[in-house]
C-alpha positions as CSV (number, residue, x, y, z in Angstrom):
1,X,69.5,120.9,45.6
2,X,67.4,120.0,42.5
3,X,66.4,123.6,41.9
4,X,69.4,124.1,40.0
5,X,69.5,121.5,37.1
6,X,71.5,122.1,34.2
7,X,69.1,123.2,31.2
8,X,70.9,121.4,28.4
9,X,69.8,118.0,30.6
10,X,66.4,118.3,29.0
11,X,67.9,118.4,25.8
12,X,68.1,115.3,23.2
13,X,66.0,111.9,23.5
14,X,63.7,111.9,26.5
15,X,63.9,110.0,29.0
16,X,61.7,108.8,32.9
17,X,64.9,110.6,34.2
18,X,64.1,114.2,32.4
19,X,60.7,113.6,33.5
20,X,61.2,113.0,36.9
21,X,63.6,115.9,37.4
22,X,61.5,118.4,35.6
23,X,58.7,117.4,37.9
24,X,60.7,117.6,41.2
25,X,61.9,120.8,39.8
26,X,58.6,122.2,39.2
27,X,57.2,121.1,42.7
28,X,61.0,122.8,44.1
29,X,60.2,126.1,41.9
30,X,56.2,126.3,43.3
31,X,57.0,125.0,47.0
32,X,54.2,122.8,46.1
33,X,53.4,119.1,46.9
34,X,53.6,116.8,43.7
35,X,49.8,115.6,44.3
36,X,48.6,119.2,43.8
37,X,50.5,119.9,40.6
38,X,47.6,120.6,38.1
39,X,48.0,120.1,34.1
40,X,48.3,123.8,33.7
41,X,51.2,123.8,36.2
42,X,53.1,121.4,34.0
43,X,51.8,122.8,30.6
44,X,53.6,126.6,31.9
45,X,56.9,124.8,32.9
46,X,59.2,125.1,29.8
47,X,60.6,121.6,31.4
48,X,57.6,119.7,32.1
49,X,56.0,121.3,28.6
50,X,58.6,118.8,27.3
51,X,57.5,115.5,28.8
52,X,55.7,113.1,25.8
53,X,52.0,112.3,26.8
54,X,51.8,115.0,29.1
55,X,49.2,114.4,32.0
56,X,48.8,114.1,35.6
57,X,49.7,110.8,35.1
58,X,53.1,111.2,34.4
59,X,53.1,113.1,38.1
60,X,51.9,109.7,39.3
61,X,54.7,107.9,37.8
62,X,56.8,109.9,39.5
63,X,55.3,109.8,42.8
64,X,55.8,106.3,42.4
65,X,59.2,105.9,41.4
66,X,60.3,108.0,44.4
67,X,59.0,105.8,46.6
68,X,59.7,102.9,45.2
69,X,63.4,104.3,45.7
70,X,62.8,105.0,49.2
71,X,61.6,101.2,49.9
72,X,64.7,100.1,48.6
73,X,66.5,102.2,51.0
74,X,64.3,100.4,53.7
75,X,65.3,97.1,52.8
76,X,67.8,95.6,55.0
77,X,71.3,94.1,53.6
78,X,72.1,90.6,54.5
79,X,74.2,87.6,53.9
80,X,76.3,90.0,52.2
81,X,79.8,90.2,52.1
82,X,80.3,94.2,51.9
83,X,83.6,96.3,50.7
84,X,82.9,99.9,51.3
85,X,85.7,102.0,49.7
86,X,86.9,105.7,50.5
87,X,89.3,108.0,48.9
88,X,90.5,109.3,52.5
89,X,89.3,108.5,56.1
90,X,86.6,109.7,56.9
91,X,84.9,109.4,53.1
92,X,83.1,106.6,53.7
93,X,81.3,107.8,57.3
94,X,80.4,110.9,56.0
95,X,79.2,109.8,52.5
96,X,77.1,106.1,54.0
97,X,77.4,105.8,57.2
98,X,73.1,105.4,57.8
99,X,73.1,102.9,55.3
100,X,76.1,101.0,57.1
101,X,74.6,101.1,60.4
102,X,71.9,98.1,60.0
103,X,74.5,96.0,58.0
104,X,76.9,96.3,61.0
105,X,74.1,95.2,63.6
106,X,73.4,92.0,61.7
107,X,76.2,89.3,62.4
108,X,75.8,87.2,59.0
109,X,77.2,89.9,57.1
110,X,80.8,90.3,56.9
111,X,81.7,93.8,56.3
112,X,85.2,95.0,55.3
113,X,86.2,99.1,55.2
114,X,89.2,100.2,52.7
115,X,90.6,103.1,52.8
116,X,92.9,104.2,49.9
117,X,95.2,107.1,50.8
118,X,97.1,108.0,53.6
119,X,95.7,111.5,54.1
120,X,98.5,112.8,56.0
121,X,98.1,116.1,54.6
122,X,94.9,116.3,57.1
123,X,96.8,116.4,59.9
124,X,98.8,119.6,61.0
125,X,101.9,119.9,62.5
126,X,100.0,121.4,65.6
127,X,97.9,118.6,66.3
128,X,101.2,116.2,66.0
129,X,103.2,118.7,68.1
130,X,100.8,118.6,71.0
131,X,100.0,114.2,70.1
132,X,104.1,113.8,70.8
133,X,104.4,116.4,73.7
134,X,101.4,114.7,75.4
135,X,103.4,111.2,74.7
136,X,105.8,112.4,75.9
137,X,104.7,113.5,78.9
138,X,102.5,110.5,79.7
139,X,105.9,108.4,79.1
140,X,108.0,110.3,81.5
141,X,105.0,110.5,84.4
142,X,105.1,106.5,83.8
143,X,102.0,106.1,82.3
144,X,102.4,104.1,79.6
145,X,103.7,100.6,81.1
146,X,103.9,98.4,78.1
147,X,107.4,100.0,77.1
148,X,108.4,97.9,80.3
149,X,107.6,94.4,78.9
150,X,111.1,92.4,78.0
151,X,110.1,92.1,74.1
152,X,108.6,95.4,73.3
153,X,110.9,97.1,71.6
154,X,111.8,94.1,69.1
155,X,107.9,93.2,68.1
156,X,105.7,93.8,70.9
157,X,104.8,97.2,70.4
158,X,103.0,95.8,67.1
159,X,100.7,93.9,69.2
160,X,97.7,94.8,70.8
161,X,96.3,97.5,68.4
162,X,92.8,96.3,69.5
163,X,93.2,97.1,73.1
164,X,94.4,101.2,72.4
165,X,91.0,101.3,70.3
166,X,88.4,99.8,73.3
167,X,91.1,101.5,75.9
168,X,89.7,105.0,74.2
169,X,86.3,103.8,73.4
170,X,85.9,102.3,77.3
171,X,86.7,106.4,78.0
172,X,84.2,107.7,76.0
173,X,81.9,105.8,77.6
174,X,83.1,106.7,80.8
175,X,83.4,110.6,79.9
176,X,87.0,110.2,80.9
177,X,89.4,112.8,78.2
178,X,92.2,111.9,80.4
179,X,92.4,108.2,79.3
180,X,91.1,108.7,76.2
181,X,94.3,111.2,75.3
182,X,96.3,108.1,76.6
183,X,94.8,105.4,74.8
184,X,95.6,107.7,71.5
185,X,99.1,108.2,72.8
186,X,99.3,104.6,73.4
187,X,99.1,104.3,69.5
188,X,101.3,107.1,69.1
189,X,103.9,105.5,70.8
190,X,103.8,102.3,68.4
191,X,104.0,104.1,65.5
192,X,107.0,105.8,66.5
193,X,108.7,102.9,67.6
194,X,108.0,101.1,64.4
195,X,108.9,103.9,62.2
196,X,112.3,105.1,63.6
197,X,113.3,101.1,64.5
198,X,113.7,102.1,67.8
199,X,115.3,99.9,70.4
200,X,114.5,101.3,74.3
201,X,112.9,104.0,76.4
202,X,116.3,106.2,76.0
203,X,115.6,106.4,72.0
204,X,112.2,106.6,72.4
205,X,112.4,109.5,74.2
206,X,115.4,111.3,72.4
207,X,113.1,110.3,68.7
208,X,110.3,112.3,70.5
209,X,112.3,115.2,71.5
210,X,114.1,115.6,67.9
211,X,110.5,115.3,66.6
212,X,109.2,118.0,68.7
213,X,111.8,120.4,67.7
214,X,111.5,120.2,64.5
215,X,107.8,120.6,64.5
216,X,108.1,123.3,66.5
217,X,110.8,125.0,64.0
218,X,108.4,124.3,61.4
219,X,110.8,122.0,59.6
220,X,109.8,120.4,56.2
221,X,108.1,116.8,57.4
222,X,110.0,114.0,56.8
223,X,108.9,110.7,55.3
224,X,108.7,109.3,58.9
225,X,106.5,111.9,60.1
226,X,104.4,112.0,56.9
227,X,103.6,108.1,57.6
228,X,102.9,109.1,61.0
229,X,100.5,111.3,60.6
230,X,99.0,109.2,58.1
231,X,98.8,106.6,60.9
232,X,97.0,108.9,62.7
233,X,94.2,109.4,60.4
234,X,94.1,105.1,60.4
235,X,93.4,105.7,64.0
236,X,91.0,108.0,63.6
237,X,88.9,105.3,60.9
238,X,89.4,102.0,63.5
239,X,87.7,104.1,66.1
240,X,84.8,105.0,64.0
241,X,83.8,101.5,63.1
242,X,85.0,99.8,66.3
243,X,81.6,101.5,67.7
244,X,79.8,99.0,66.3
245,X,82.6,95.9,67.0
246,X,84.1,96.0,63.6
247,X,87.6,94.1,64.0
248,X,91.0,96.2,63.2
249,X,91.7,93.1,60.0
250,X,88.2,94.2,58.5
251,X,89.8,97.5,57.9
252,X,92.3,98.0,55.2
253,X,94.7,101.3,54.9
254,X,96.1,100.7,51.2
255,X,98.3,103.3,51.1
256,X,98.3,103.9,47.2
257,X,100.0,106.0,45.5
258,X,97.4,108.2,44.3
259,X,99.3,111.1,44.6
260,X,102.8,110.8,43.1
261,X,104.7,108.3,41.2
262,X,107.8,109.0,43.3
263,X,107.0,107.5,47.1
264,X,105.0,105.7,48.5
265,X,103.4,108.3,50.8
266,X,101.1,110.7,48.9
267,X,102.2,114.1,48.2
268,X,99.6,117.3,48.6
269,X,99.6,117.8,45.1
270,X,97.2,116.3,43.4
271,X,98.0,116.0,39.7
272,X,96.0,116.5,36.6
273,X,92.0,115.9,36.0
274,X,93.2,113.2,32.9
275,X,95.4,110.4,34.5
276,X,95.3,106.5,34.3
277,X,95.8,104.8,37.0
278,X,99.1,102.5,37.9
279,X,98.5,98.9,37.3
280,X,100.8,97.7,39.8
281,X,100.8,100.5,42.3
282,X,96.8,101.4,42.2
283,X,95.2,98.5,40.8
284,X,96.4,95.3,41.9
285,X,96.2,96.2,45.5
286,X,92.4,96.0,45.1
287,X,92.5,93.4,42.6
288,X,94.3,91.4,45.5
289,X,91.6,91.9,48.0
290,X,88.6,91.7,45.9
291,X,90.2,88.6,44.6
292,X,90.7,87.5,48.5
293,X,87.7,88.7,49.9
294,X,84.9,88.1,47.5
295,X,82.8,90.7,47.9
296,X,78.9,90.1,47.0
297,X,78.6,93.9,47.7
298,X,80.8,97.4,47.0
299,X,80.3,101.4,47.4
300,X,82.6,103.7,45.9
301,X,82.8,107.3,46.0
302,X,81.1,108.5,42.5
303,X,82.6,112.0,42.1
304,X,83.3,113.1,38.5
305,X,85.7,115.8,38.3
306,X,85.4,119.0,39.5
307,X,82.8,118.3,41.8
308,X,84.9,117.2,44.7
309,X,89.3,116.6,45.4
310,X,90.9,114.9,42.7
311,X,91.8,112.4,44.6
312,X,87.9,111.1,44.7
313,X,88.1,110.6,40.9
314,X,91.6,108.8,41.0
315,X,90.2,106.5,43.7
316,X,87.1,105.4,41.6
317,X,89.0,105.3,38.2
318,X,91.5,103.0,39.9
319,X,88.9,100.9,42.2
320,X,86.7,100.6,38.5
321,X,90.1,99.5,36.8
322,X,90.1,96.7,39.4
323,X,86.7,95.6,39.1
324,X,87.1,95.6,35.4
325,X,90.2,92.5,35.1
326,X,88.2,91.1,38.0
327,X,85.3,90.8,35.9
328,X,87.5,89.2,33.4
329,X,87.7,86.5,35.9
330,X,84.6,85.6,37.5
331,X,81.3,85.8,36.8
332,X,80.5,89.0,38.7
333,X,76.9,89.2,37.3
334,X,75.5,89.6,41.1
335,X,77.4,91.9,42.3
336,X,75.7,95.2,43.8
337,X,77.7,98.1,43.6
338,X,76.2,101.1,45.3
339,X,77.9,104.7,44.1
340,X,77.8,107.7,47.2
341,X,78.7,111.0,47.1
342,X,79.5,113.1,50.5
343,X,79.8,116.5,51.4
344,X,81.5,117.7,48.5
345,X,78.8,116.8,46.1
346,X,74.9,115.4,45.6
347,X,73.0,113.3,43.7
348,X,70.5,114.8,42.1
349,X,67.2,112.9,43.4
350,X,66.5,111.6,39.8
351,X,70.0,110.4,39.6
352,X,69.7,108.1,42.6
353,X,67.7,104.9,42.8
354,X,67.9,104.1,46.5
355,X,67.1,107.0,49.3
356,X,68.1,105.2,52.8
357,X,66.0,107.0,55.6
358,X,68.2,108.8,58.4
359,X,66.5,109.3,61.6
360,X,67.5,111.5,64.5
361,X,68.8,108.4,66.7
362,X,71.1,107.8,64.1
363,X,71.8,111.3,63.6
364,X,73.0,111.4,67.1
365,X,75.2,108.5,66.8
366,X,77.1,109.2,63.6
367,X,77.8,113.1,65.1
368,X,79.0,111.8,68.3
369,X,81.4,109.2,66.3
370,X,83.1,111.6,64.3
371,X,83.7,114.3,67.4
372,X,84.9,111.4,69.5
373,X,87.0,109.7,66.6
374,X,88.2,112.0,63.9
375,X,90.1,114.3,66.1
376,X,91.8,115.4,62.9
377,X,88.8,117.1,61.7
378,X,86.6,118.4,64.3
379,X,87.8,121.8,62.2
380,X,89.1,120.4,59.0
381,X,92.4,121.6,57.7
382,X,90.6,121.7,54.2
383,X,87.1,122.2,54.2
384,X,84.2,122.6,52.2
385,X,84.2,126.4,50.7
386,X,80.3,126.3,51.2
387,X,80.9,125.0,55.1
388,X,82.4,126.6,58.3
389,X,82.3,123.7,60.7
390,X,82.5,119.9,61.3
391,X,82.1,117.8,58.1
392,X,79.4,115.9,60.5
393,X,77.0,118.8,60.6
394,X,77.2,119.6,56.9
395,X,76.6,116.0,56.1
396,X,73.6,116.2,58.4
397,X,72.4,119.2,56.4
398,X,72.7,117.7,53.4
399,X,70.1,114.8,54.3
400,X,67.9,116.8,56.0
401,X,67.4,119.1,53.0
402,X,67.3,116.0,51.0
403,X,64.4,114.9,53.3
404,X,62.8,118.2,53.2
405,X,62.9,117.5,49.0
406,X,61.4,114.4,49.1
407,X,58.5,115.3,50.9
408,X,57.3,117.7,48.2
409,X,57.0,114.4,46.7
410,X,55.5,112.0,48.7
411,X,53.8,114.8,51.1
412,X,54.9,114.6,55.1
413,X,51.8,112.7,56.3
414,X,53.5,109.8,54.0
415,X,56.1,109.6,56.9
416,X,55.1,110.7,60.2
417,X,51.4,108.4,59.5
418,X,53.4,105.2,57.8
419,X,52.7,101.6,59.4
420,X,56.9,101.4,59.2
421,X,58.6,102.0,62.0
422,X,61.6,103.4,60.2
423,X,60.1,105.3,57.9
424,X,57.9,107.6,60.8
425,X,61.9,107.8,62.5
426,X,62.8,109.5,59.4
427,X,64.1,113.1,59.6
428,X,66.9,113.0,57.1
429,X,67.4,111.0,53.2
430,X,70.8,109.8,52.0
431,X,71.1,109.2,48.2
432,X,72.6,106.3,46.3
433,X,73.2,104.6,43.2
434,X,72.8,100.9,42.9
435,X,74.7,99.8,39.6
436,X,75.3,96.7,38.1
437,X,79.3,95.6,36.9
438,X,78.1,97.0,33.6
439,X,76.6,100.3,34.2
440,X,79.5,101.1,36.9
441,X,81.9,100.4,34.4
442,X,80.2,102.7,31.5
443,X,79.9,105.4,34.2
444,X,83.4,105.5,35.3
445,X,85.5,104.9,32.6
């Protein structure tokens, strides 16, 4: 992690932020603990050499300023109305999901998820092929009744979203895959019927057989089954927050247009680094729902370019864009926005200004959410080069070696012999960025 700082960062004016990662560096380099850093340690380092007043003092400093980082990780949110942001489903779990879980438990804040893309590229066509086959199936058998009420085919089957996401949920309680397949089919089923317009079982069925054929020809996708697969990753995201009782209208699939001027639904490719975002397409979507839902609170993916899909930078271009004409607006002088980055790149522990602990009992729960929940991505149709394996694990890494960093600092007996309860539970660190209006918008655009 910080081991590998760029030399020319020590370069120019000085700053606590050069001194704070040359000393972390130093402690990195010597596998040493910060309190047993001598002067002559810092005097060798050709990056310490470089701090102004050099002493053991300035070690102090930083001693200090890493925990006063992790305190403000402690510190509960509250009151607060929150509007976490992700590029795809799935960003906003693996990137902040510790720091959500508290916010979610307490029931005077109001808590809102947006998602900006459709992500249908995720999905394969073998994981539709078998979704529609075991729809299918399920349908024939008689197994999914609601295609039997008089009004389903003209609006009922857009009703009752909510009960497919506890009907799977109740299963995974219950350690029953059976239901848990059907509950997902259940939604399956809607989104067919809604896409294609269809009118009775007879179409439904025929719609599902054309599909299957095609997908098993390997036939280009069509627009339809682009948006359904898309659906299936917004799913996938009302799953994972429905585990702590979030309701299916505090989570928003935006659908931009990220991707391609031309349609609605993104395309794979992912355009150039230098792009502007669409006022009307991108921007005003947001615009619209900050304007409506007031946030007090908002997190946004912080990726620069290169450093993770390109779609990450469009997304916080776009959502800064927003915040921007909304500032032009209102008085947004209180408003918290926290940056994250995931599993496609860190923050550098001098770089962030909050570290929420992780413990193993949420650990457990966030790896359990994502099996159960993003389906899609157990094994990720595009994952990270660095990674073989469930974007859950390799998030799980990352703050455990983050943890394993800040200790260097702060020494282990800080944690395991600390008078707070969630600070001895702490096994793993995530790292954020807590910016106001201002210093978001210098950062991002």
């Amino acid at each position: 992690m910080f081991d590998k700082t760029d030399p020319s960062i020590f370069e120019g004016e000085w700053t606590f932020e050069k001194t704070e990662r040359a000393v972390l560096g130093l402690c990195k380099i010597l596998d040493h603990y910060a309190h047993k850093l001598t002067l002559d340690d810092l005097k060798n380092d050709p990056r310490c050499a470089k701090i102004p007043d050099l002493s053991l003092e300035r070690v102090q400093e930083v001693i200090a300023d890493v925990e006063a980082k992790l305190w403000r990780g402690v510190k509960p949110i509250d009151n607060e109305v929150i509007y976490h942001t992700g590029p795809h489903h799935d960003d906003i779990m693996l990137g902040i999901m510790p720091f959500i879980m508290r916010q979610l438990r307490s029931p005077h804040n109001q808590v809102h998820f947006a998602i900006m893309t459709s992500g249908f590229h995720s999905v394969t066509d073998e994981f539709l092929l078998e979704a529609l086959f075991d729809t299918l199936s399920l349908l024939r058998r008689g197994l999914i009744q609601m295609v039997n009420y008089p009004d389903f085919f003209e609006q009922g089957y857009r009703f009752k979203q909510e009960k497919d996401i506890h009907h799977y949920l109740d299963n995974v309680a219950r350690k029953n895959p059976h239901e848990m397949r059907r509950g997902f089919c259940h939604r399956i089923l809607r989104d067919v019927v809604g896409l294609w317009h269809l009118k009775s079982v007879a179409e439904l069925e025929q719609r599902l057989e054309i599909e299957i054929e095609s997908l098993q020809k390997g036939l280009p996708n069509s627009p339809e089954i682009q948006k359904l697969k898309g659906e299936v990753r917004e799913f996938e995201e009302e799953l994972v927050w429905a585990y702590a009782g979030t309701a299916l209208d505090h989570i928003h699939h935006l659908r931009l247009g990220l991707y391609n001027d031309k349609t609605e639904v993104p395309e794979l490719v992912e355009g150039p680094a230098h792009w502007s975002p669409n006022l009307e397409r991108d921007v005003l979507p947001i615009l619209t729902q900050l304007r409506a839902i007031h946030p007090t609170v908002i997190t946004v993916a912080m990726d620069s370019v290169g450093l993770a899909p390109k779609t990450h930078y469009k997304v916080m271009q776009t959502i800064a864009e927003a915040v921007r004409l909304w500032n032009e607006e209102e008085d947004l002088s209180k408003l918290r926005i926290f940056g994250y980055r995931n599993v496609w790149s860190t923050y550098h522990p001098a770089e962030a200004n909050v570290y929420v602990p992780v413990s193993l009992n949420t650990m457990a729960v966030f790896e359990k959410a994502f099996k159960d929940s993003y389906l899609t991505q157990v094994k990720a149709e595009f994952p990270n080069p660095d990674f073989d394996g469930p974007f859950s694990e390799l998030a799980e890494q990352i703050w455990a070696k983050q943890y394993k960093d800040i200790q260097l600092i702060l020494g282990k007996d800080f944690f395991y012999e600390n008078a707070h309860p969630l600070v001895r539970a702490t096994h793993g660190l995530l790292f954020l960025k807590e910016m106001t209006v201002k210093e978001f918008l210098r950062e991002t655009m």
